[in-house]
C-alpha positions, 0 to 999 in steps of 0.5 A: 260621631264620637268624641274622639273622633272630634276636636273642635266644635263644628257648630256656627257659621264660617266665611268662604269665598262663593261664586253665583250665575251667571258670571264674573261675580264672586262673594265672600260670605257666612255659610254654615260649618260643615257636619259629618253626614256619612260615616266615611266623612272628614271634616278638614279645617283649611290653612291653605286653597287654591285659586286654579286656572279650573276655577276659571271655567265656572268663573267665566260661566263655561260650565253650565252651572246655575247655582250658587257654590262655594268656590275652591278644590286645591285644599291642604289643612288638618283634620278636625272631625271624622265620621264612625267608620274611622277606627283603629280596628277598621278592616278590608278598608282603604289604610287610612280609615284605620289610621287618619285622627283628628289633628293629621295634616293632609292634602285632599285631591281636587275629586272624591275617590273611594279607593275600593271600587274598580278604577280606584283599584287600578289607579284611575281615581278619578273616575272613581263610581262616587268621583266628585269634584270639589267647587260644585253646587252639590259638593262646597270647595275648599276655598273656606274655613272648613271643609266636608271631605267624602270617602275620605279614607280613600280620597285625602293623603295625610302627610302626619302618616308619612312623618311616622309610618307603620313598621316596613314603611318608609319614612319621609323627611319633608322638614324642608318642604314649604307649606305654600308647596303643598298646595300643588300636590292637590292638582296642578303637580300631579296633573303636570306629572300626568301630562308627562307620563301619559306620553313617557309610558305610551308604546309610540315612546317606547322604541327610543326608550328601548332602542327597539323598533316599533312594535317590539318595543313592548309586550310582543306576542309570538316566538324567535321569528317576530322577536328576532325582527326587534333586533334591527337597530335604530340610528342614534338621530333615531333616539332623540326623543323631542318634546313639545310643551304648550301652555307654561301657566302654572299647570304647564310650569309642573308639567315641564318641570316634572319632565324635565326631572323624568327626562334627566334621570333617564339620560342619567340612567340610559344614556337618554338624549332629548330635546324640550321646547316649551310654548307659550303665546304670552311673554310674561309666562314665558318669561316665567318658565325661563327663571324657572329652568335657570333655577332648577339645579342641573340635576333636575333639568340634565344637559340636553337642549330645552328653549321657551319659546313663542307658538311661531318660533316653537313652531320653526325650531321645531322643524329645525330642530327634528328635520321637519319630522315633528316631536314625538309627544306633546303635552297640551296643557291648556285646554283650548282649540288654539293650544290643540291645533298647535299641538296637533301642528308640531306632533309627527307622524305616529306621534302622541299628543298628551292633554291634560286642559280641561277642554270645553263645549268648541269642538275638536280643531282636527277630524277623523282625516287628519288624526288618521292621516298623521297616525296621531295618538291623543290622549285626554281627560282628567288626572288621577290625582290620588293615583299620582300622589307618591310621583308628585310628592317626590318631585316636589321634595326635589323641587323646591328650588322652585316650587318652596318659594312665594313671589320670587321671578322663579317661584310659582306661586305669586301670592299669599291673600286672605279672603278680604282679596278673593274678588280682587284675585279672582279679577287679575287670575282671569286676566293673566296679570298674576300668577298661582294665588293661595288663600289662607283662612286666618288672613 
């Protein structure tokens, strides 16, 4: 590592919040600093982690980890150290490995992506062939001082880049943009944005979208006899596009919110009509979602239907609201059986169910029968978060009527702590009796 391509002296000892089989106990403890170790390392110091309803799966002992770990993979903090292949003649590399320095603000995502191989190529970065994810026994998380960053030309998002981008490049004004928010770029943002446009962009959308029935919403193979056939015209109750949300934790909070602003500039922009009803078993989250709604400016929400609502009484709108036809997509963003059979419930006919839940070892609530029976498209797995970055950051540029703020009814994120409350925030995240939890180091 050469010494412009380092700030600080990276030697010595650094607290971190750590977690140890089999269950339920965390530590904040002296672990060592971490070094360069390959050439595409960056070393971040971290002014902000998340604590993520992901973190819970390890906390509870759901992931068949047996070592201990240094906790956390929502980080936002500068750069302080970078490995040799960071240079300003870097070539047939991913851009930042010619222009990240030392000093750069960033946002890392919650995997390693190397951005060279194929799926990062195409956007799906989360099953980059080096993905790794940030929290594990063989890769420390970001919930300490100090964090080694793999791959990390192609896996952190640097936004000193967007407040002085190279010639032809747009800049971005983020003079308005809270700190605190830039945590929800990390995962939960993208991952709620993902949930969103994994239903928008699926071809079962797409005949409201287009106002063509199904298949010649999309690409069509064939001459003026199939294409003629897409001129049949749909019935404007036909066009109403309703969509389920279940979960409003803090991921299903982005996932709505970001619908919301999606749904809003194509009601904008084509005359869009749809409805929106958000579930969730647990008041004091719907409650949370309904200050939410109220303060999102009515750019951002636009002027059809959209309630909160309980499992039973979004099952019963539901019906009522689409003549027992069911939504047309729905985005689970739990990650449990209870959750899917909801979705699965209120989904219709050749409808799609989005789900972004980090689901376990239980298995699936529906058979082979039932998804062949309801002709049900579902879709799962993990956000390509890097992918994802640009839709998010413009979101939450948008957004930060609700997104900007600390502990407010409408605000997503509850608190800012120190590591001194890790075991405390660790405790009241488990049992749902606070919301979005950010640690900063130097408290």
């Amino acid at each position: 590592m050469s010494t412009e391509n380092a700030a600080v002296n990276l030697s010595g000892m650094q607290r971190a919040v750590r977690w140890y089989p089999p269950a339920y106990d965390i530590r904040v403890e002296a672990v060592p600093i971490p070094q360069i170790i390959d050439p595409d390392d960056a070393i971040v110091k971290v002014t902000l982690a998340g604590l993520c309803g992901s973190d819970l799966h390890i906390y509870r002992g759901h992931e068949d980890v047996d070592s201990d770990l240094t906790c956390g993979h929502e980080i936002v903090g500068e750069v302080v150290a970078l490995g040799p292949s960071f240079r300003a003649d870097a070539v047939a590399r991913p851009q930042l490995y010619s222009t990240l320095r030392v000093g750069d603000k960033v946002v890392s995502p919650f995997t390693v992506s190397c951005g060279e191989c194929h799926f990062c190529r195409i956007g799906f970065t989360c099953r980059c062939i080096h993905s790794c994810l940030f929290g594990i026994p063989t890769l420390p998380g970001g919930q300490a001082q100090y964090v080694r960053i793999p791959k990390a030309g192609g896996t952190l998002f640097s936004l000193s880049a967007l407040k002085s981008p190279g010639p032809g490049a747009t800049k971005w004004d983020l003079s308005h943009l809270a700190d605190s928010s830039l945590i929800l770029l990390a995962d939960i943002l993208p991952t709620g944005v993902f949930a969103a446009m994994q239903a928008l962009q699926h071809p079962k959308i797409a005949p409201i979208l287009t106002g063509r029935p199904y298949p010649y919403g999309g690409f069509v193979p064939g001459g003026p006899l199939s294409q003629g056939q897409a001129a049949n015209a749909l019935e404007d109750e036909d066009r109403v596009l309703t969509i389920g949300v279940v979960g409003l934790g803090p991921v299903g909070v982005c996932a709505t919110v970001s619908l919301l602003d999606i749904l809003s500039g194509l009601e904008r922009d084509r005359g869009l009509v749809y409805q929106v009803i958000a579930i969730d078993p647990l008041e004091p989250r719907r409650v949370k979602m309904q200050a939410v709604y109220e303060t999102i400016q009515a750019s951002g929400k636009g002027s059809c239907r959209f309630v909160v609502a309980s499992v039973e009484e979004g099952k019963k709108l539901v019906q009522e609201w689409t003549n027992g036809a069911g939504c047309n997509a729905v985005l689970e963003v739990v990650g449990n059986t209870s959750a899917l059979t909801t979705a699965y419930d209120i989904v219709r006919p050749f409808g799609i169910i989005s789900s972004v839940g980090v689901h376990q070892e239980p298995p699936l609530p529906f058979n082979g029968r039932d998804v062949y029976n309801k002709n049900v498209s579902s879709d799962f797995g993990r956000c390509p978060v890097r992918a994802m970055f640009p839709i998010a950051l413009e979101i939450l540029l948008k957004r930060q009527d609700v997104f900007g703020g600390v502990g407010t009814a409408a605000s997503l994120i509850d608190r800012i702590v120190g590591f001194d409350q890790a075991v405390e925030m660790y405790e009241l995240f488990d049992k749902g009796q606070c919301g979005k939890i950010l640690f900063d180091p130097v408290l």
